[in-house]
N, C-alpha and C positions, 0 to 999 in steps of 0.2 A: 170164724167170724161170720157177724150176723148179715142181714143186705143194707141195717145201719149202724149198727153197736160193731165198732171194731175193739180191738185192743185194751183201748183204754175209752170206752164208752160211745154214744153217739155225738159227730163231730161234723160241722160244716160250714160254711157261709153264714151267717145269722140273716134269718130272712128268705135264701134262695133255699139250702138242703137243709138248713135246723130251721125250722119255724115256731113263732109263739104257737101256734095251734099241736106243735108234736107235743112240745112242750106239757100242753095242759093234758093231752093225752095221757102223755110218760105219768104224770101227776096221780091223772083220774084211775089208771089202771095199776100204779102200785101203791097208792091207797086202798083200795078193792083189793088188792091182789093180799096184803096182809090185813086188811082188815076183815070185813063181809065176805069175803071169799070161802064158800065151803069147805074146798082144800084144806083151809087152814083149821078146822075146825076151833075156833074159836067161840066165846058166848055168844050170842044172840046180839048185846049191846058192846058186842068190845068196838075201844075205837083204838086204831094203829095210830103210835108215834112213828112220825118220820124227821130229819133233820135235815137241813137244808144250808148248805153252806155257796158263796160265788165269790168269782174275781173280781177284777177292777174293772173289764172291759164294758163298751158303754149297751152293751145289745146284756148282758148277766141281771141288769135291774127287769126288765121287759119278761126275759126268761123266770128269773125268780119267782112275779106276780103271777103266771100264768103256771107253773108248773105247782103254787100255791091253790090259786085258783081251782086246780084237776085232783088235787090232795084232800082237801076241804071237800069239794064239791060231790066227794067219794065218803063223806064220812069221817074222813082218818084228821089226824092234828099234822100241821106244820110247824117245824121249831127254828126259830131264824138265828145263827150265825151270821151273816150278814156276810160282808168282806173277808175274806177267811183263806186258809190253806188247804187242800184237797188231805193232807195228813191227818189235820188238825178234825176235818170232817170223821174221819175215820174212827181218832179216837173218842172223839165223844160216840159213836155210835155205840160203839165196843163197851164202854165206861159206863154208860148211862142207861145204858137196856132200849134203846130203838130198834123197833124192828125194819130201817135202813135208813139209809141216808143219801142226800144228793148232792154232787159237787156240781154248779155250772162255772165251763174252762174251758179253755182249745189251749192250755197247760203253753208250751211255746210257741203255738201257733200266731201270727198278726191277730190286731183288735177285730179286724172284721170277720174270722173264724171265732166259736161256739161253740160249747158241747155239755153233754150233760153225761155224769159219770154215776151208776145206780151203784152205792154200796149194800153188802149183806148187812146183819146186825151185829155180826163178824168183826167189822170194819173191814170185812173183805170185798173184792170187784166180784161180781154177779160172776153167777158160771152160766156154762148154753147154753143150760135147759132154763133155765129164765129168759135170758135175750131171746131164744125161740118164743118161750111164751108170748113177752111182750112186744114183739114184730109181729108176730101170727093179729094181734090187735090192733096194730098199729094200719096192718095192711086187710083187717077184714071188713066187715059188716056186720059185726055184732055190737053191741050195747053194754055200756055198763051202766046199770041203775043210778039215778041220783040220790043221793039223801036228802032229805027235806027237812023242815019243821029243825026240832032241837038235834035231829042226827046230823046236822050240818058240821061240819069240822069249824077250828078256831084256828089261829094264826100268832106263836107266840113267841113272842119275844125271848133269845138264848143265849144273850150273850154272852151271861157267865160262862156257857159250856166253853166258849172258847180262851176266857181267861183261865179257867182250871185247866187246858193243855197248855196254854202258857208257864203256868205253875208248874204243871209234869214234866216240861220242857229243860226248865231250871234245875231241876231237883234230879235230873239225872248229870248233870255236872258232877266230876268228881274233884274237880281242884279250882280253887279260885282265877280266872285271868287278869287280875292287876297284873302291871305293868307291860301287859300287850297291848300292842295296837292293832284292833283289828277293822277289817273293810268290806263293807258290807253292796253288794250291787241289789239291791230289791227289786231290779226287773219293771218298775212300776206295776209292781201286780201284787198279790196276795200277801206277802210279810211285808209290806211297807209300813204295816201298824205294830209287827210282833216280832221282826227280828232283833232289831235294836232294842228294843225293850229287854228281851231275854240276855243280848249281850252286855248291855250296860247291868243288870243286874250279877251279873259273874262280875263284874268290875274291870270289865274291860274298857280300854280307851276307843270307844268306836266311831269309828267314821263312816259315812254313808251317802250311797250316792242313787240315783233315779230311783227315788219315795216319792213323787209326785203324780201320782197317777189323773189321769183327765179322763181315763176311758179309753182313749186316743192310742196312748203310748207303750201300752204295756210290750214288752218286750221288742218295742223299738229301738234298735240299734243300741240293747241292754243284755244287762241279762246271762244267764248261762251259755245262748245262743250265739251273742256279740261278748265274748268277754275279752277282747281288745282296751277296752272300755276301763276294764278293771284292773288291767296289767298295767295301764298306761298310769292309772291313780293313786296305784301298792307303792308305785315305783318314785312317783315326785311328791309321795305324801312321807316314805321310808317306814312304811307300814311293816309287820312280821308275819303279816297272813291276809288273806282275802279269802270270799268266800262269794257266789254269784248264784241266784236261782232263778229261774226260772216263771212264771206268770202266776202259776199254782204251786210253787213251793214244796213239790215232789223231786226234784232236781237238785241238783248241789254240786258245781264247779269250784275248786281251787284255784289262789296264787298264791305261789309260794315267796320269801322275803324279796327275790329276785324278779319277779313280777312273770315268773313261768310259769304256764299252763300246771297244772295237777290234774288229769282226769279223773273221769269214775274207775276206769281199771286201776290206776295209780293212786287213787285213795283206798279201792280194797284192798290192796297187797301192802299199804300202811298200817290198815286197819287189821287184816288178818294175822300179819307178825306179829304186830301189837297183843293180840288178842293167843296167838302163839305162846308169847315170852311170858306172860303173866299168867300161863296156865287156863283161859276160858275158854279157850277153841274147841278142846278137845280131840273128838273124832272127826268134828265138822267139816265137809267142804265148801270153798268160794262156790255157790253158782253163779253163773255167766251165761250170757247168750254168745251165741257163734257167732257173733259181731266184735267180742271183745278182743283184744291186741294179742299178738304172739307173744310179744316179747312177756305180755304179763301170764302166760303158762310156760315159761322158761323159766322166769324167777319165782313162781309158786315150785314150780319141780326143784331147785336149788333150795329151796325153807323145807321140804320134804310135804308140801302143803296140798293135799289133793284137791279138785277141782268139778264141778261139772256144768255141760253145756245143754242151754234149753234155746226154745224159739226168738226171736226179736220178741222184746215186751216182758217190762214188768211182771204184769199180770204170771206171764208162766213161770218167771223164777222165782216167785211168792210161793206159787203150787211146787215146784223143784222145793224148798227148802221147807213149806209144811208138811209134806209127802213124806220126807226123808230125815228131818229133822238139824237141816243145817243151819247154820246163825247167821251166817252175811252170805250176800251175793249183791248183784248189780247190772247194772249197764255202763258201756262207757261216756254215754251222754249226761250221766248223774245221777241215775235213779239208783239209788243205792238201801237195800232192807234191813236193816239189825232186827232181827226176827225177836229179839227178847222185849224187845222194846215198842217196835210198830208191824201194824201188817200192810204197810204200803214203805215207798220209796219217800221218805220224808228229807227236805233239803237240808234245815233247820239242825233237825239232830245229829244228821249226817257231820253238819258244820262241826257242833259240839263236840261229835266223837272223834275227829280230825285234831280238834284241841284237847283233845286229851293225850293224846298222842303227845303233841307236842308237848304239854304243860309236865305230862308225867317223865318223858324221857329227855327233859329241858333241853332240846335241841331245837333246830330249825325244821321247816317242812322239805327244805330242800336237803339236807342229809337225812331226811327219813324217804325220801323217796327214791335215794341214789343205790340201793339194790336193783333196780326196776329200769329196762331201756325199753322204749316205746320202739318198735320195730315201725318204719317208715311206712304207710301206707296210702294208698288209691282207692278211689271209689267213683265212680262215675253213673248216674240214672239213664239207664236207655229207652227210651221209647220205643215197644215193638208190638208187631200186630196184632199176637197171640201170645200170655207170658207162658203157658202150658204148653203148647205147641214150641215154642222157641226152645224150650227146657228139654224137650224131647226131641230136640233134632239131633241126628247120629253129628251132623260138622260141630255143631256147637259141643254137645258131649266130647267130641275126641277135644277142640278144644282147650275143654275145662281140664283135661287130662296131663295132655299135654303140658298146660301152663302149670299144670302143678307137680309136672315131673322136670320142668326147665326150674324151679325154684326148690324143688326138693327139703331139705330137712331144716332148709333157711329160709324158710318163707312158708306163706300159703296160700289159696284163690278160694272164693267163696262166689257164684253165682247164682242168687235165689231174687223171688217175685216181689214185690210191693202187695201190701192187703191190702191198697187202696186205689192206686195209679193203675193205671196200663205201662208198668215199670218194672225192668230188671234192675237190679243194686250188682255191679259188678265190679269187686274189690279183689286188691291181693293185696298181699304185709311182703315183705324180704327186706335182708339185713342193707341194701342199698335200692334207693329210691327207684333208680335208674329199672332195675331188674322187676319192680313194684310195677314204675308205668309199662314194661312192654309187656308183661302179663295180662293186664287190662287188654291192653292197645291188640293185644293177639285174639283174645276173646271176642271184643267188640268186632274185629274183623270176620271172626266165622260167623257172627252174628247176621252181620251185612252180607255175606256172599251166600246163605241160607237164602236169603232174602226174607228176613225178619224185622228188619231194621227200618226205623219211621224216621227218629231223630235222637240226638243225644242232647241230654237235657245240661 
Protein backbone atom coordinates (compact mmCIF):
# COMPACT_ATOMS: atom_id res chain seq x y z
CA UNK A 1 0.00 0.00 0.00
CA UNK A 2 0.71 3.46 -1.24
CA UNK A 3 1.22 6.66 1.75
CA UNK A 4 -2.52 7.33 0.04
CA UNK A 5 -4.03 4.70 -2.16
CA UNK A 6 -4.61 1.80 0.19
CA UNK A 7 -6.61 -1.37 -0.54
CA UNK A 8 -9.31 -0.19 -2.23
CA UNK A 9 -8.01 3.30 -3.38
CA UNK A 10 -7.47 6.77 -1.86
CA UNK A 11 -9.78 7.25 1.25
CA UNK A 12 -10.34 9.94 3.93
CA UNK A 13 -12.10 12.68 5.62
CA UNK A 14 -13.47 14.78 2.54
CA UNK A 15 -11.93 18.07 2.97
CA UNK A 16 -9.06 17.16 5.85
CA UNK A 17 -7.01 13.95 4.07
CA UNK A 18 -9.03 13.71 0.44
CA UNK A 19 -9.25 17.23 -0.82
CA UNK A 20 -11.00 18.70 -4.04
CA UNK A 21 -7.53 19.76 -4.96
CA UNK A 22 -6.19 15.79 -4.88
CA UNK A 23 -8.89 15.29 -6.46
CA UNK A 24 -8.26 17.36 -9.59
CA UNK A 25 -4.82 16.16 -9.37
CA UNK A 26 -5.95 12.32 -9.44
CA UNK A 27 -7.99 13.73 -12.67
CA UNK A 28 -5.21 15.97 -14.39
CA UNK A 29 -2.53 13.06 -13.98
CA UNK A 30 -4.60 10.13 -15.27
CA UNK A 31 -5.73 11.90 -18.13
CA UNK A 32 -2.08 12.61 -18.96
CA UNK A 33 -1.07 9.40 -17.77
CA UNK A 34 -3.37 7.55 -20.75
CA UNK A 35 -3.65 10.00 -22.81
CA UNK A 36 -0.38 12.47 -23.89
CA UNK A 37 1.82 10.51 -22.04
CA UNK A 38 4.68 9.23 -24.05
CA UNK A 39 4.58 5.98 -22.24
CA UNK A 40 1.71 5.36 -23.80
CA UNK A 41 2.75 5.69 -27.05
CA UNK A 42 -0.15 6.82 -28.45
CA UNK A 43 -1.07 9.38 -31.77
CA UNK A 44 -0.23 12.67 -31.37
CA UNK A 45 -3.99 13.70 -31.04
CA UNK A 46 -5.52 10.79 -29.13
CA UNK A 47 -7.70 11.86 -26.48
CA UNK A 48 -8.25 9.24 -23.33
CA UNK A 49 -11.76 8.21 -22.32
CA UNK A 50 -12.25 7.93 -18.76
CA UNK A 51 -15.53 7.03 -16.80
CA UNK A 52 -16.55 8.40 -13.87
CA UNK A 53 -19.01 6.94 -11.71
CA UNK A 54 -19.90 8.35 -7.43
CA UNK A 55 -22.11 7.62 -4.33
CA UNK A 56 -24.72 9.41 -2.63
CA UNK A 57 -22.53 11.07 -0.13
CA UNK A 58 -22.78 14.97 -0.10
CA UNK A 59 -18.83 15.85 -0.45
CA UNK A 60 -18.97 12.86 -4.20
CA UNK A 61 -20.86 15.95 -6.15
CA UNK A 62 -17.61 18.62 -5.17
CA UNK A 63 -15.29 15.49 -5.81
CA UNK A 64 -16.76 14.59 -9.22
CA UNK A 65 -16.44 18.34 -10.57
CA UNK A 66 -12.89 18.66 -9.70
CA UNK A 67 -11.55 15.25 -10.64
CA UNK A 68 -13.68 16.25 -14.09
CA UNK A 69 -12.07 19.34 -14.00
CA UNK A 70 -8.06 17.47 -13.81
CA UNK A 71 -9.47 15.07 -16.61
CA UNK A 72 -10.47 17.65 -19.29
CA UNK A 73 -8.07 20.04 -18.24
CA UNK A 74 -5.40 17.14 -19.30
CA UNK A 75 -6.94 16.59 -22.58
CA UNK A 76 -8.62 13.42 -21.96
CA UNK A 77 -12.95 13.08 -21.93
CA UNK A 78 -14.96 12.42 -18.84
CA UNK A 79 -17.98 10.14 -19.22
CA UNK A 80 -20.51 10.72 -16.25
CA UNK A 81 -22.45 7.74 -14.65
CA UNK A 82 -23.44 9.92 -12.15
CA UNK A 83 -24.97 7.94 -8.96
CA UNK A 84 -23.77 4.57 -9.52
CA UNK A 85 -22.15 1.42 -8.09
CA UNK A 86 -18.45 0.91 -7.89
CA UNK A 87 -19.23 -2.70 -9.91
CA UNK A 88 -21.42 -1.09 -12.25
CA UNK A 89 -18.15 1.39 -12.95
CA UNK A 90 -16.13 -1.49 -13.60
CA UNK A 91 -18.24 -2.82 -16.13
CA UNK A 92 -18.66 -0.31 -18.29
CA UNK A 93 -14.94 0.23 -18.36
CA UNK A 94 -14.36 -3.41 -19.28
CA UNK A 95 -17.52 -3.36 -21.92
CA UNK A 96 -17.12 -0.18 -23.52
CA UNK A 97 -13.31 0.18 -24.25
CA UNK A 98 -12.15 3.07 -21.50
CA UNK A 99 -9.04 3.32 -20.76
CA UNK A 100 -10.09 3.53 -16.85
CA UNK A 101 -12.47 4.49 -14.81
CA UNK A 102 -13.18 6.29 -11.53
CA UNK A 103 -15.46 5.44 -8.55
CA UNK A 104 -15.84 8.23 -5.85
CA UNK A 105 -16.86 6.21 -2.23
CA UNK A 106 -15.49 5.49 1.27
CA UNK A 107 -17.82 2.19 0.22
CA UNK A 108 -19.02 1.63 4.10
CA UNK A 109 -17.35 4.27 5.44
CA UNK A 110 -19.72 7.37 7.46
CA UNK A 111 -20.78 10.44 4.84
CA UNK A 112 -18.01 12.44 6.08
CA UNK A 113 -15.24 9.83 4.71
CA UNK A 114 -14.42 9.86 0.63
CA UNK A 115 -12.42 8.19 -1.75
CA UNK A 116 -11.56 7.82 -5.06
CA UNK A 117 -11.10 4.29 -6.42
CA UNK A 118 -8.67 4.37 -10.18
CA UNK A 119 -9.88 1.37 -12.19
CA UNK A 120 -7.66 -0.35 -15.17
CA UNK A 121 -9.63 -0.51 -18.50
CA UNK A 122 -9.69 -4.04 -17.11
CA UNK A 123 -12.37 -3.17 -14.88
CA UNK A 124 -9.60 -4.05 -12.60
CA UNK A 125 -8.21 -1.90 -9.28
CA UNK A 126 -4.82 -0.28 -10.42
CA UNK A 127 -1.63 -2.38 -9.28
CA UNK A 128 1.57 -0.53 -7.47
CA UNK A 129 3.37 0.30 -10.17
CA UNK A 130 0.58 2.99 -10.98
CA UNK A 131 -0.31 4.01 -7.34
CA UNK A 132 3.63 4.62 -7.20
CA UNK A 133 3.40 6.47 -10.15
CA UNK A 134 0.64 8.67 -9.27
CA UNK A 135 1.85 9.40 -5.56
CA UNK A 136 5.40 10.06 -6.88
CA UNK A 137 2.89 13.31 -8.54
CA UNK A 138 0.90 13.75 -6.14
CA UNK A 139 3.85 14.40 -3.72
CA UNK A 140 6.32 16.14 -6.35
CA UNK A 141 7.16 19.22 -8.11
CA UNK A 142 6.62 18.48 -11.51
CA UNK A 143 4.00 19.73 -13.97
CA UNK A 144 1.61 18.38 -16.09
CA UNK A 145 1.02 20.33 -19.18
CA UNK A 146 -2.49 21.88 -19.82
CA UNK A 147 -4.31 21.47 -22.85
CA UNK A 148 -5.46 24.49 -24.41
CA UNK A 149 -7.57 25.84 -27.34
CA UNK A 150 -9.70 22.55 -28.95
CA UNK A 151 -7.42 19.92 -26.96
CA UNK A 152 -9.41 20.81 -24.06
CA UNK A 153 -11.37 17.57 -22.95
CA UNK A 154 -15.47 17.50 -22.83
CA UNK A 155 -17.75 16.30 -20.22
CA UNK A 156 -20.34 13.79 -21.29
CA UNK A 157 -23.15 12.65 -20.29
CA UNK A 158 -23.36 8.33 -19.83
CA UNK A 159 -25.95 7.36 -18.45
CA UNK A 160 -26.86 4.62 -20.66
CA UNK A 161 -23.56 2.94 -19.65
CA UNK A 162 -25.06 2.45 -16.56
CA UNK A 163 -28.44 1.24 -17.68
CA UNK A 164 -26.86 -1.43 -20.02
CA UNK A 165 -25.27 -2.95 -16.54
CA UNK A 166 -28.61 -2.85 -15.34
CA UNK A 167 -29.64 -4.92 -18.50
CA UNK A 168 -26.42 -7.31 -17.81
CA UNK A 169 -27.55 -7.44 -14.35
CA UNK A 170 -30.98 -9.02 -15.35
CA UNK A 171 -30.00 -11.14 -17.94
CA UNK A 172 -27.74 -13.22 -15.87
CA UNK A 173 -30.85 -14.37 -13.83
CA UNK A 174 -31.61 -17.76 -14.58
CA UNK A 175 -35.08 -18.21 -13.19
CA UNK A 176 -37.92 -15.99 -12.86
CA UNK A 177 -38.68 -14.69 -8.82
CA UNK A 178 -42.46 -14.39 -8.77
CA UNK A 179 -43.72 -15.39 -5.94
CA UNK A 180 -40.84 -14.22 -3.67
CA UNK A 181 -40.68 -11.68 -1.48
CA UNK A 182 -37.73 -10.14 -1.54
CA UNK A 183 -35.96 -7.02 0.92
CA UNK A 184 -34.05 -5.02 -0.14
CA UNK A 185 -31.59 -2.52 2.41
CA UNK A 186 -29.96 0.05 -0.08
CA UNK A 187 -27.65 1.46 2.52
CA UNK A 188 -28.87 5.04 1.16
CA UNK A 189 -26.12 4.83 -1.14
CA UNK A 190 -25.33 3.62 -4.68
CA UNK A 191 -28.38 0.94 -5.62
CA UNK A 192 -30.95 3.07 -4.42
CA UNK A 193 -31.79 3.77 -8.21
CA UNK A 194 -30.96 0.09 -9.45
CA UNK A 195 -31.56 -2.59 -7.08
CA UNK A 196 -35.20 -2.67 -7.07
CA UNK A 197 -35.38 -1.98 -10.54
CA UNK A 198 -33.42 -5.11 -11.37
CA UNK A 199 -35.63 -7.04 -8.73
CA UNK A 200 -38.88 -6.07 -9.79
CA UNK A 201 -38.03 -6.92 -13.15
CA UNK A 202 -37.14 -10.84 -12.23
CA UNK A 203 -40.81 -10.37 -10.90
CA UNK A 204 -40.15 -10.23 -7.62
CA UNK A 205 -42.41 -8.86 -4.85
CA UNK A 206 -39.79 -6.26 -3.44
CA UNK A 207 -39.73 -4.29 -0.61
CA UNK A 208 -37.37 -1.83 0.35
CA UNK A 209 -35.96 -0.03 2.84
CA UNK A 210 -33.30 3.22 3.35
CA UNK A 211 -33.57 4.52 -0.75
CA UNK A 212 -33.53 7.92 0.42
CA UNK A 213 -30.37 9.31 0.37
CA UNK A 214 -29.64 13.11 1.59
CA UNK A 215 -25.92 12.82 1.22
CA UNK A 216 -26.32 12.73 5.04
CA UNK A 217 -27.14 9.07 5.58
CA UNK A 218 -25.57 6.80 3.62
CA UNK A 219 -24.89 3.91 5.66
CA UNK A 220 -26.26 5.36 8.68
CA UNK A 221 -27.34 2.92 10.91
CA UNK A 222 -28.01 0.79 7.37
CA UNK A 223 -26.83 -1.12 5.34
CA UNK A 224 -24.48 -4.25 5.32
CA UNK A 225 -22.73 -2.59 8.19
CA UNK A 226 -26.09 -2.16 10.63
CA UNK A 227 -27.99 -5.02 9.20
CA UNK A 228 -30.05 -5.28 12.51
CA UNK A 229 -32.13 -3.12 10.39
CA UNK A 230 -32.86 -5.77 7.98
CA UNK A 231 -33.44 -8.69 10.19
CA UNK A 232 -35.75 -6.73 12.10
CA UNK A 233 -37.97 -5.95 8.60
CA UNK A 234 -37.42 -9.85 6.86
CA UNK A 235 -39.09 -10.77 10.02
CA UNK A 236 -42.45 -8.43 10.48
CA UNK A 237 -42.68 -8.08 6.80
CA UNK A 238 -42.47 -12.47 6.47
CA UNK A 239 -40.28 -11.84 3.67
CA UNK A 240 -38.23 -15.23 2.15
CA UNK A 241 -34.91 -13.47 1.79
CA UNK A 242 -33.15 -10.03 2.28
CA UNK A 243 -30.41 -8.86 0.89
CA UNK A 244 -28.21 -5.45 2.30
CA UNK A 245 -25.27 -3.46 0.80
CA UNK A 246 -23.38 -1.52 1.34
CA UNK A 247 -22.77 2.60 0.25
CA UNK A 248 -20.97 1.38 -3.16
CA UNK A 249 -22.70 -1.61 -3.74
CA UNK A 250 -19.50 -3.94 -3.89
CA UNK A 251 -20.87 -5.65 -0.73
CA UNK A 252 -23.60 -7.97 -0.23
CA UNK A 253 -25.21 -9.27 3.28
CA UNK A 254 -27.92 -11.89 3.57
CA UNK A 255 -31.20 -12.78 5.78
CA UNK A 256 -32.40 -15.68 5.50
CA UNK A 257 -36.69 -16.35 6.04
CA UNK A 258 -35.84 -16.28 9.76
CA UNK A 259 -34.35 -12.99 9.81
CA UNK A 260 -30.46 -14.53 10.41
CA UNK A 261 -27.54 -13.13 9.63
CA UNK A 262 -25.97 -14.96 6.11
CA UNK A 263 -22.59 -13.85 5.69
CA UNK A 264 -20.00 -13.51 2.93
CA UNK A 265 -18.23 -16.91 4.14
CA UNK A 266 -21.81 -18.47 4.40
CA UNK A 267 -22.93 -17.31 0.94
CA UNK A 268 -19.68 -18.79 -0.78
CA UNK A 269 -20.10 -22.19 0.68
CA UNK A 270 -23.88 -21.67 -0.84
CA UNK A 271 -22.65 -20.52 -3.75
CA UNK A 272 -19.73 -22.98 -4.24
CA UNK A 273 -21.83 -26.31 -3.56
CA UNK A 274 -24.32 -24.92 -5.73
CA UNK A 275 -21.76 -24.34 -8.22
CA UNK A 276 -20.38 -28.16 -7.17
CA UNK A 277 -23.73 -29.94 -7.71
CA UNK A 278 -24.39 -28.57 -11.13
CA UNK A 279 -21.11 -29.55 -12.46
CA UNK A 280 -19.42 -25.45 -12.89
CA UNK A 281 -16.94 -25.52 -10.31
CA UNK A 282 -14.70 -27.62 -11.60
CA UNK A 283 -11.14 -27.73 -10.50
CA UNK A 284 -11.79 -24.18 -8.77
CA UNK A 285 -10.98 -23.16 -5.39
CA UNK A 286 -13.20 -20.66 -2.83
CA UNK A 287 -10.43 -17.96 -2.32
CA UNK A 288 -10.53 -16.25 0.93
CA UNK A 289 -8.56 -14.00 2.93
CA UNK A 290 -7.38 -15.18 6.41
CA UNK A 291 -10.09 -13.39 7.97
CA UNK A 292 -12.54 -15.73 6.88
CA UNK A 293 -14.36 -18.18 9.54
CA UNK A 294 -13.09 -21.73 10.44
CA UNK A 295 -15.91 -23.25 10.63
CA UNK A 296 -16.40 -22.39 6.71
CA UNK A 297 -12.93 -24.49 5.94
CA UNK A 298 -14.45 -27.30 7.91
CA UNK A 299 -17.47 -27.56 5.66
CA UNK A 300 -15.47 -26.84 2.32
CA UNK A 301 -13.13 -29.89 3.52
CA UNK A 302 -16.50 -32.12 4.08
CA UNK A 303 -17.87 -31.07 0.13
CA UNK A 304 -14.23 -32.13 -0.78
CA UNK A 305 -14.09 -28.25 -1.93
CA UNK A 306 -10.46 -26.98 -1.84
CA UNK A 307 -9.69 -23.47 -0.73
CA UNK A 308 -7.15 -20.80 -0.72
CA UNK A 309 -6.12 -17.83 1.53
CA UNK A 310 -4.82 -14.36 0.54
CA UNK A 311 -4.32 -10.89 2.29
CA UNK A 312 -7.42 -8.75 3.85
CA UNK A 313 -8.83 -7.04 0.57
CA UNK A 314 -10.66 -7.60 -2.31
CA UNK A 315 -8.27 -6.50 -4.46
CA UNK A 316 -5.81 -9.47 -3.61
CA UNK A 317 -8.34 -12.23 -3.97
CA UNK A 318 -9.36 -10.89 -7.49
CA UNK A 319 -5.42 -11.35 -8.12
CA UNK A 320 -5.65 -15.12 -6.24
CA UNK A 321 -8.44 -16.02 -8.60
CA UNK A 322 -7.04 -14.35 -12.01
CA UNK A 323 -3.62 -15.84 -11.30
CA UNK A 324 -4.97 -19.12 -10.79
CA UNK A 325 -7.90 -19.17 -12.45
CA UNK A 326 -10.70 -19.78 -9.72
CA UNK A 327 -14.42 -18.70 -10.12
CA UNK A 328 -15.64 -17.48 -6.61
CA UNK A 329 -13.95 -16.16 -3.55
CA UNK A 330 -14.73 -13.37 -1.06
CA UNK A 331 -14.57 -11.79 2.16
CA UNK A 332 -16.64 -12.28 4.97
CA UNK A 333 -17.91 -8.59 5.16
CA UNK A 334 -19.57 -9.25 1.41
CA UNK A 335 -17.26 -8.68 -1.11
CA UNK A 336 -17.95 -11.61 -2.89
CA UNK A 337 -16.25 -12.29 -7.06
CA UNK A 338 -17.87 -14.64 -9.57
CA UNK A 339 -15.04 -14.25 -11.73
CA UNK A 340 -17.07 -15.22 -14.91
CA UNK A 341 -19.24 -12.50 -14.59
CA UNK A 342 -17.31 -9.35 -12.73
CA UNK A 343 -13.86 -8.40 -11.93
CA UNK A 344 -14.73 -6.71 -8.63
CA UNK A 345 -16.89 -7.77 -5.58
CA UNK A 346 -20.40 -6.80 -6.86
CA UNK A 347 -23.43 -6.81 -4.16
CA UNK A 348 -26.19 -6.75 -6.60
CA UNK A 349 -25.17 -9.93 -8.56
CA UNK A 350 -23.99 -11.49 -5.58
CA UNK A 351 -27.85 -10.95 -4.51
CA UNK A 352 -28.99 -12.64 -7.63
CA UNK A 353 -26.69 -15.46 -7.41
CA UNK A 354 -27.90 -16.22 -3.94
CA UNK A 355 -31.39 -16.53 -5.65
CA UNK A 356 -30.49 -18.78 -7.70
CA UNK A 357 -29.59 -20.94 -5.28
CA UNK A 358 -32.73 -20.74 -3.89
CA UNK A 359 -35.13 -20.45 -6.95
CA UNK A 360 -33.27 -23.49 -8.46
CA UNK A 361 -33.06 -25.94 -5.50
CA UNK A 362 -36.67 -24.37 -4.36
CA UNK A 363 -35.67 -24.42 -0.84
CA UNK A 364 -35.07 -21.83 1.69
CA UNK A 365 -31.73 -19.79 2.41
CA UNK A 366 -31.87 -21.27 5.68
CA UNK A 367 -31.61 -24.97 4.71
CA UNK A 368 -29.00 -23.99 2.24
CA UNK A 369 -27.00 -22.79 4.59
CA UNK A 370 -27.30 -25.52 7.28
CA UNK A 371 -24.10 -27.53 6.14
CA UNK A 372 -22.10 -24.59 7.33
CA UNK A 373 -21.53 -23.61 11.42
CA UNK A 374 -19.99 -20.09 11.93
CA UNK A 375 -17.27 -20.97 14.64
CA UNK A 376 -17.80 -18.23 17.48
CA UNK A 377 -15.33 -15.54 17.20
CA UNK A 378 -13.32 -12.30 18.84
CA UNK A 379 -11.72 -9.63 17.55
CA UNK A 380 -10.64 -6.67 19.32
CA UNK A 381 -8.46 -3.31 17.70
CA UNK A 382 -5.41 -2.50 19.93
CA UNK A 383 -3.78 0.43 19.94
CA UNK A 384 0.11 0.01 20.28
CA UNK A 385 3.15 1.99 19.92
CA UNK A 386 4.80 0.29 17.08
CA UNK A 387 2.61 -2.44 15.02
CA UNK A 388 6.14 -4.00 13.60
CA UNK A 389 7.85 -3.75 16.68
CA UNK A 390 4.82 -5.25 18.70
CA UNK A 391 4.66 -8.27 15.98
CA UNK A 392 8.26 -8.79 16.78
CA UNK A 393 8.38 -9.09 20.24
CA UNK A 394 9.63 -12.63 21.61
CA UNK A 395 6.36 -12.17 24.66
CA UNK A 396 3.94 -11.42 22.13
CA UNK A 397 5.27 -14.31 19.58
CA UNK A 398 5.25 -17.01 22.42
CA UNK A 399 2.02 -15.55 22.88
CA UNK A 400 0.49 -16.08 19.69
CA UNK A 401 1.78 -19.54 20.10
CA UNK A 402 0.68 -20.32 22.80
CA UNK A 403 -2.99 -19.20 22.21
CA UNK A 404 -2.87 -21.26 19.38
CA UNK A 405 -1.64 -24.36 20.90
CA UNK A 406 -4.37 -23.80 24.02
CA UNK A 407 -7.24 -23.87 21.18
CA UNK A 408 -5.52 -26.51 18.83
CA UNK A 409 -7.40 -28.20 16.13
CA UNK A 410 -10.66 -26.31 17.43
CA UNK A 411 -10.14 -23.13 16.96
CA UNK A 412 -7.52 -20.64 15.64
CA UNK A 413 -5.66 -16.98 16.57
CA UNK A 414 -4.70 -14.65 13.82
CA UNK A 415 -2.63 -11.47 15.03
CA UNK A 416 -1.75 -9.10 12.10
CA UNK A 417 -1.55 -4.85 11.48
CA UNK A 418 -4.09 -2.42 10.28
CA UNK A 419 -2.88 -0.63 6.76
CA UNK A 420 -4.24 2.18 8.00
CA UNK A 421 -4.38 2.67 11.92
CA UNK A 422 -1.56 2.42 14.45
CA UNK A 423 -3.75 -1.08 15.09
CA UNK A 424 -3.29 -4.63 15.78
CA UNK A 425 -6.65 -6.82 14.78
CA UNK A 426 -6.36 -9.59 17.38
CA UNK A 427 -9.00 -12.37 16.68
CA UNK A 428 -9.40 -16.01 17.48
CA UNK A 429 -12.49 -18.52 16.27
CA UNK A 430 -12.95 -21.97 18.66
CA UNK A 431 -15.82 -24.05 18.86
CA UNK A 432 -16.90 -22.14 22.30
CA UNK A 433 -17.07 -18.50 22.67
CA UNK A 434 -15.64 -18.70 26.08
CA UNK A 435 -12.16 -20.44 24.81
CA UNK A 436 -12.52 -17.42 21.76
CA UNK A 437 -12.33 -14.60 24.39
CA UNK A 438 -9.44 -15.99 26.58
CA UNK A 439 -7.31 -16.26 23.53
CA UNK A 440 -7.77 -12.73 22.78
CA UNK A 441 -7.68 -11.80 26.44
CA UNK A 442 -4.06 -13.86 26.72
CA UNK A 443 -2.62 -12.06 23.63
CA UNK A 444 -3.67 -8.62 24.54
CA UNK A 445 -2.05 -9.33 27.86
CA UNK A 446 1.45 -10.04 26.48
CA UNK A 447 0.83 -7.18 24.49
CA UNK A 448 0.59 -4.92 27.63
CA UNK A 449 3.44 -6.45 29.75
CA UNK A 450 5.77 -5.94 26.43
CA UNK A 451 4.72 -2.58 27.01
CA UNK A 452 3.27 -2.17 23.66
CA UNK A 453 0.03 -1.31 24.74
CA UNK A 454 -1.56 2.48 24.23
CA UNK A 455 -5.32 1.44 24.47
CA UNK A 456 -7.91 -0.83 23.24
CA UNK A 457 -10.11 0.50 20.92
Amino acid sequence: MGKYFGTDGFRGEANVDLTAMHAFRIGLFIGWYYGANPKQNRPADYRARIVVGKDTRRSSYMFEDALCAGITASGADAYLLHVTSTPSVAYVARTEGFDCAVMISASHNPFHDNGIKVINGSGEKIGDDFIEEIENYLDGDWEIPLATGANIGSVIDHAAGRNRYVGYLISLATSSYKGYKVGLDCSNGSTWQIAKSVFDALGATTYVINNSPDGLNVNQDCGSTHIEGLQKFVVENKLDVGFAFDGDADRCLAVDENGKLVNGDEIMYVCAKFMKEKGTLGDSKVVTTIMSNFGLYKALDELGIGYEKTAVGDRYVYENMAENGHLIGGEQSGHIIFKKYATTGDGILTAIKVMECVTEKKTSLSKLVEGVTMYPQVLKNVVVTDKDETLADEIVKKSVEDAGAFLGESGRVLLRKSGTEPVLRVMAEAAKQENAEKAVDDMIAAIKKAGKLVKIK
